[in-house]
C-alpha positions in Angstrom: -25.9 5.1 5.8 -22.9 7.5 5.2 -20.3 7.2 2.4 -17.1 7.1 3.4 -15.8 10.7 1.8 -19.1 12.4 3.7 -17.7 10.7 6.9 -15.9 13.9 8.0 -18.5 16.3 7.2 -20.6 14.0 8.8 -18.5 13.6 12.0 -18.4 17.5 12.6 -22.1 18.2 12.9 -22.9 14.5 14.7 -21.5 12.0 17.4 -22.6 8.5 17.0 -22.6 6.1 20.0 -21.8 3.3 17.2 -20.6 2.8 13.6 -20.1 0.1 11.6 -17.3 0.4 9.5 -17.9 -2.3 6.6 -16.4 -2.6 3.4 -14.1 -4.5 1.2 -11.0 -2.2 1.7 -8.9 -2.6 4.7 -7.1 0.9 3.7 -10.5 3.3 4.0 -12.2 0.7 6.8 -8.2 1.7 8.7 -8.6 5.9 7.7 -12.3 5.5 8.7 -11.2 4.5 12.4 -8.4 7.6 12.2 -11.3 9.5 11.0 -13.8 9.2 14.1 -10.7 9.2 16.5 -10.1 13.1 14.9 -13.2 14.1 15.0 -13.6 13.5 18.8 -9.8 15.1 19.3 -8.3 11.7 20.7 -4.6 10.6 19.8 -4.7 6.8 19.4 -2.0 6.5 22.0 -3.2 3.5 24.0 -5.3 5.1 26.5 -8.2 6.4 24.8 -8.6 4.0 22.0 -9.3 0.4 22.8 -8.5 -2.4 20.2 -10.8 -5.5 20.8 -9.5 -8.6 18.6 -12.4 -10.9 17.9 -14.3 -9.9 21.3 -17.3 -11.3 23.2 -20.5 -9.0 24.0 -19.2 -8.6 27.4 -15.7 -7.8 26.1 -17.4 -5.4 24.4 -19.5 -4.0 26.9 -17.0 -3.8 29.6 -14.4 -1.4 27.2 -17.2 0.9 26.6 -18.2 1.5 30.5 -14.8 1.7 31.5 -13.4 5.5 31.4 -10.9 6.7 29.6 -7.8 7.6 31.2 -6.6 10.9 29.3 -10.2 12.1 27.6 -13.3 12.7 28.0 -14.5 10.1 25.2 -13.2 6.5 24.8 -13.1 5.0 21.3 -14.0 1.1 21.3 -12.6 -0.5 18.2 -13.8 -4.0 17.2 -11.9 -6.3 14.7 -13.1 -9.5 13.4 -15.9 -9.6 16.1 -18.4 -12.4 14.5 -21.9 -11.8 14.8 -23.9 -15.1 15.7 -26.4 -16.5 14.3 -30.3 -17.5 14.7 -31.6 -16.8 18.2 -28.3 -15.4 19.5 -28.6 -13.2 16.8 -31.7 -11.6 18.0 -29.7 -11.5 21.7 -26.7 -10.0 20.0 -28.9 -7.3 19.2 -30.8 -6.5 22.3 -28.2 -6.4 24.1 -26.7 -3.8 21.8 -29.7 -1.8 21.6 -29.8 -1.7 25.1 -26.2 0.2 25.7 -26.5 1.9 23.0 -30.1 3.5 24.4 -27.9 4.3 27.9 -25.5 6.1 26.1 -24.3 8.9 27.7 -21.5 10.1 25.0 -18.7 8.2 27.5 -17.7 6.4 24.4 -17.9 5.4 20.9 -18.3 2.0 19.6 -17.1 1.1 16.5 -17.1 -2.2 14.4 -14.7 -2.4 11.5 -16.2 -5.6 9.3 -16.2 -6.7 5.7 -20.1 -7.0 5.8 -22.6 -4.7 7.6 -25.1 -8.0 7.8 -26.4 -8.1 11.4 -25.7 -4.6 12.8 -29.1 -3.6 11.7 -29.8 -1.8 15.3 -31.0 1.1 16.7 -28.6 3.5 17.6 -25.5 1.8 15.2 -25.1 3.8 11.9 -23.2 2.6 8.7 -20.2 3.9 7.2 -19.5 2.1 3.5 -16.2 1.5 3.3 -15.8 -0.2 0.4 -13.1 0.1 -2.5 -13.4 3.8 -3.8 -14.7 4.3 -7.6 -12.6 5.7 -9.8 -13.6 9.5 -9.7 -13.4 9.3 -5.7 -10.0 8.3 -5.6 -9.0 11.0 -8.2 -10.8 13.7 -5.9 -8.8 12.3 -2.9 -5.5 12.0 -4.6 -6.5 16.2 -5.6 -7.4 16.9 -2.3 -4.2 15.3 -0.4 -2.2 17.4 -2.7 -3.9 20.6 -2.2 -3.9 20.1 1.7 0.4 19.8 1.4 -0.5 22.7 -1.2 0.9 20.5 -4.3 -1.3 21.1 -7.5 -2.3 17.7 -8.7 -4.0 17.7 -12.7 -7.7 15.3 -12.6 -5.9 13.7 -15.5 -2.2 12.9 -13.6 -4.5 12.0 -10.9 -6.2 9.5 -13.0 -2.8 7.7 -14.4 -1.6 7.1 -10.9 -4.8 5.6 -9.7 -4.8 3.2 -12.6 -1.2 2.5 -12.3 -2.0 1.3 -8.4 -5.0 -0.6 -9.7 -7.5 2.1 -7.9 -5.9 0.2 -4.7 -5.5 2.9 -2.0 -3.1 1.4 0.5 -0.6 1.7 -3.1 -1.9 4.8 -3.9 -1.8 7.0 -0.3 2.1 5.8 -0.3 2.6 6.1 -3.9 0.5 10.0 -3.9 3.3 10.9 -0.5 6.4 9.6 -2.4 5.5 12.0 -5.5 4.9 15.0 -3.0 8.1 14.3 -0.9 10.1 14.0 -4.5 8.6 17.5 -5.2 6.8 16.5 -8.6 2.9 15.1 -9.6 3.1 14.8 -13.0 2.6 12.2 -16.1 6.9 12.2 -16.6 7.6 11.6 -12.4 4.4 8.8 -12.2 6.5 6.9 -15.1 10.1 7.5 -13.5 8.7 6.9 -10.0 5.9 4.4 -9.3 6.0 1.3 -10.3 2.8 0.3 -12.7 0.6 -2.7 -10.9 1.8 -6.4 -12.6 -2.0 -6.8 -13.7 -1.6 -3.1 -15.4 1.4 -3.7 -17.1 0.0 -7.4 -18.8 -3.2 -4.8 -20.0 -0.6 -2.6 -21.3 0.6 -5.7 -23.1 -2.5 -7.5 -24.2 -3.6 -3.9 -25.4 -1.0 -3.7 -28.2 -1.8 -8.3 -29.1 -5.7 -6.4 -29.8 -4.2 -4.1 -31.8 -2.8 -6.7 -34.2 0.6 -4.9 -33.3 3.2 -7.5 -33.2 6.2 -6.1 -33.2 5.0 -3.6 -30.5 3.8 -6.9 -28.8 7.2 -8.3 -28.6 9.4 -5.4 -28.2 7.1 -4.4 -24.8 7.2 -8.2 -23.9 11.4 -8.5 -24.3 11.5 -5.0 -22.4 9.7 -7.0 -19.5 12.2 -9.5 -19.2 15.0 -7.1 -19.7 13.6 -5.2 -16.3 14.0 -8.5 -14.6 10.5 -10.3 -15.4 10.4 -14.5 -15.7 9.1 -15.4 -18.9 7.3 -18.4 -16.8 6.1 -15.3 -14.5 4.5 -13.1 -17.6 3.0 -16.0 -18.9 0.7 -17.0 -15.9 -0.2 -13.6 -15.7 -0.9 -12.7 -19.4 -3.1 -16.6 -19.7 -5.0 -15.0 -16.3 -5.7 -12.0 -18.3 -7.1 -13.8 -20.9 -9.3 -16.7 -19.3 -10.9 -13.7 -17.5 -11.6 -12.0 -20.7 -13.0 -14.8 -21.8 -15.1 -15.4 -18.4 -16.3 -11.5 -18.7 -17.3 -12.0 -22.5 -19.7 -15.5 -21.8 -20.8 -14.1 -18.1 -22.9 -11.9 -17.1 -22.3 -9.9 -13.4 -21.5 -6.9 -11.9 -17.4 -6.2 -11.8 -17.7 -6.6 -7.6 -19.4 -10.0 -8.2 -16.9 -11.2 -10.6 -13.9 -10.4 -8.9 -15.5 -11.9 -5.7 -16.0 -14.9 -8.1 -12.2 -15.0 -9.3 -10.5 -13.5 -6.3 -9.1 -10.6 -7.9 -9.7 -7.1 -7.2 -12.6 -4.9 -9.4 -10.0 -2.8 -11.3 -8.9 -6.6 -13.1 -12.6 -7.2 -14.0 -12.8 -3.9 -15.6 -9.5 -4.3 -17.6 -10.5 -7.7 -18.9 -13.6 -6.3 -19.9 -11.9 -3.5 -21.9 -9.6 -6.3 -23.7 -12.8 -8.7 -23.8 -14.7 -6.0 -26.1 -12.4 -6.4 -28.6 -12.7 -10.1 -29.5 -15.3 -12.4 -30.3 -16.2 -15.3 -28.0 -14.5 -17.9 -29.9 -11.4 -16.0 -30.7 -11.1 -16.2 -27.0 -11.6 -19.5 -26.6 -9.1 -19.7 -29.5 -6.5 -18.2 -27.0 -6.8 -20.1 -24.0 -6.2 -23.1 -26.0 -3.3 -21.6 -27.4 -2.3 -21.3 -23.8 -2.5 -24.4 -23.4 -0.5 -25.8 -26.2 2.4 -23.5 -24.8 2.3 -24.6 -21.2 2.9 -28.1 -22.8 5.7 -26.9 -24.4 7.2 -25.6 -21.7 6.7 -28.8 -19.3 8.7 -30.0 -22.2 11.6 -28.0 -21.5 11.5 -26.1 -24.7 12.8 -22.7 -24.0 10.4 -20.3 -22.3 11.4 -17.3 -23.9 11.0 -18.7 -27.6 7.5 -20.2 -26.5 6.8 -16.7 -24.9 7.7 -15.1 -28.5 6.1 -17.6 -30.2 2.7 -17.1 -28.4 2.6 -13.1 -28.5 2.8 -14.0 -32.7 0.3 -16.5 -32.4 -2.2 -14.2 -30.1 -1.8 -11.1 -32.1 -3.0 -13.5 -35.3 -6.4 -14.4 -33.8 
C-alpha cells in the first residue's frame, strides 16, 4: 500500500497497471488521479484519459484495450464503480486479475472509491487517500509555498490548516489566495480567510471553559455583528456541546466518531479538547440548559437575549 504523499516518489521509479485510489477525501482521491496522469506525461484533455461513471466490467475492459489517440499510455478512471458481492465477487476478480496479468503498459487502470474492500487482486495496488493528519497537511501547505518560492512558517502553516478544519479542498484554495495576495503570515490568515463555522463556535466555547464571561459575550455579540443569526450560532454551539458530551461518555477513535455523527475528524478532536475540561455531568448539565432555551425561543422570546442569557448560564457550570 502507498500513502498518498509517497505517491509521487513512488510513481517515478514504478508504473502500475492498476490503483485503487480509496479514501475519505474527495480533494487528495481528485490530486491522486492528477498525480498518476503526471507521472505518465498525459494532459487530461479528453483523449488520453477516460472517465467511466459507475461502469460495468466490460465497460471497463473495453476503455483499457482501446488505444489512446494522442499517447502512448491511456489512463482509465473509474468513479463510483460498485464492486458485487458473493460469487460475482470472486468473478469480479478473475476477471480483473486476468487483464491485469496481460498487461502490456497500454494503459493504467485506476479506481477512485471511498473503501479499498474488494480490490484485493493481483496486480491492483493501493493508494490511501484518506483525510491528511495534521503534520501532513502543514508539510504540504510548506511545500506548495516553496515550489511558487513563498516561505511559509510550520506554525502559520498550522493556523491555516486549523482555520480550514484540516479540509484540503479549503485549504489548496485558501494556501493560492495568500500566495496570489503576496503574504503567509498569522496577520493576512486573519484579514484573509475566513475561519471554518465549527472553528469559530471552538473559539467561542473555549473562552465559556474558561469561566470568561464577558469574553464569552463580547466574542458572541461580535458574531452577530459580522452577520451571524443568533438561531444560527445556537444550533451550532448546542452541536458542539452534545458532541462533547458524546466524546466524554464514548469511547472510539476520532474517524469512528465522526463516521458516527456525520461530521468531519477535525470536529471530534475539538470537542474532545472542550470535553477535557468538564466533568460528565456538567455536560449533561448543558445540554439541558439547551434545551430550556430552545423552548424559550419556540416561545418567541427574543433570540438574542436567550442567546446572552445562555453564554451566562454555560460559563457558570
Amino acid at each position: 500500500m502507498i500513502r498518498f504523499l509517497e505517491m509521487r516518489e513512488k510513481l517515478k521509479d514504478e508504473q502500475y497497471p492498476c490503483l485503487c485510489l480509496f479514501g475519505s477525501d474527495g480533494w487528495v482521491r481528485r490530486k491522486a488521479v492528477a498525480n498518476v496522469c503526471d507521472a505518465l506525461n498525459i494532459t487530461d484533455d479528453g483523449f488520453s484519459v477516460d472517465y467511466l461513471d459507475n461502469p460495468s466490467f466490460d465497460d471497463i475492459k473495453l476503455a483499457c484495450i482501446t488505444a489512446a489517440l494522442f499517447s502512448q499510455v491511456k489512463v482509465v478512471v473509474c468513479e463510483n464503480f460498485i464492486v458485487p458481492f458473493g460469487f460475482k465477487q470472486q468473478t469480479f476478480k478473475s476477471d480483473l486479475r486476468r487483464l491485469l496479468v496481460g498487461w502490456d503498459g497500454s494503459f493504467c487502470l485506476v479506481f477512485t472509491t471511498d473503501s479499498d474492500k474488494g480490490f484485493d487482486v493481483e496486480g491492483v495496488e493501493k493508494v490511501n487517500c484518506n483525510k491528511l493528519d495534521r503534520d501532513s497537511i502543514c508539510k504540504w501547505i510548506i511545500s506548495y509555498g516553496k515550489k511558487q518560492q513563498v516561505v511559509i512558517e510550520r506554525s502559520v502553516a498550522d493556523r491555516l490548516a486549523q482555520y480550514c478544519l484540516n479540509d484540503m479542498s479549503r485549504i489548496s484554495v485558501e494556501t493560492q489566495k495568500l500566495i496570489d495576495y503576496g503574504e503567509v503570515s498569522f496577520d493576512s490568515i486573519e484579514q484573509l480567510v475566513h475561519k471554518d463555522a465549527e472553528y469559530v463556535v471552538y473559539d467561542l466555547s473555549q473562552v465559556i471553559a474558561k469561566r470568561n464571561v464577558s469574553r464569552a459575550v463580547e466574542l458572541y455579540r461580535g458574531l452577530v455583528s459580522c452577520g451571524e443569526e443568533p438561531r444560527a450560532l445556537f444550533g451550532l454551539l448546542y452541536n458542539f456541546y452534545r458532541r462533547a458530551y458524546y466524546v466524554k461518555t464514548t469511547s472510539g477513535s476520532n474517524e469512528d466518531l465522526a463516521n458516527l455523527l456525520g461530521v468531519k475528524p477535525a470536529a471530534i478532536e475539538f470537542a474532545k479538547q472542550a470535553a477535557a475540561r468538564y466533568k460528565a455531568m456538567q455536560l449533561k448539565n448543558a445540554l439541558e440548559l439547551f434545551e430550556q432555551a430552545d423552548n424559550k425561543i419556540k416561545s418567541f422570546v427574543d433570540e438574542n437575549e436567550v442567546m446572552n442569557i445562555l453564554i451566562m448560564q454555560l460559563v457558570a457550570i
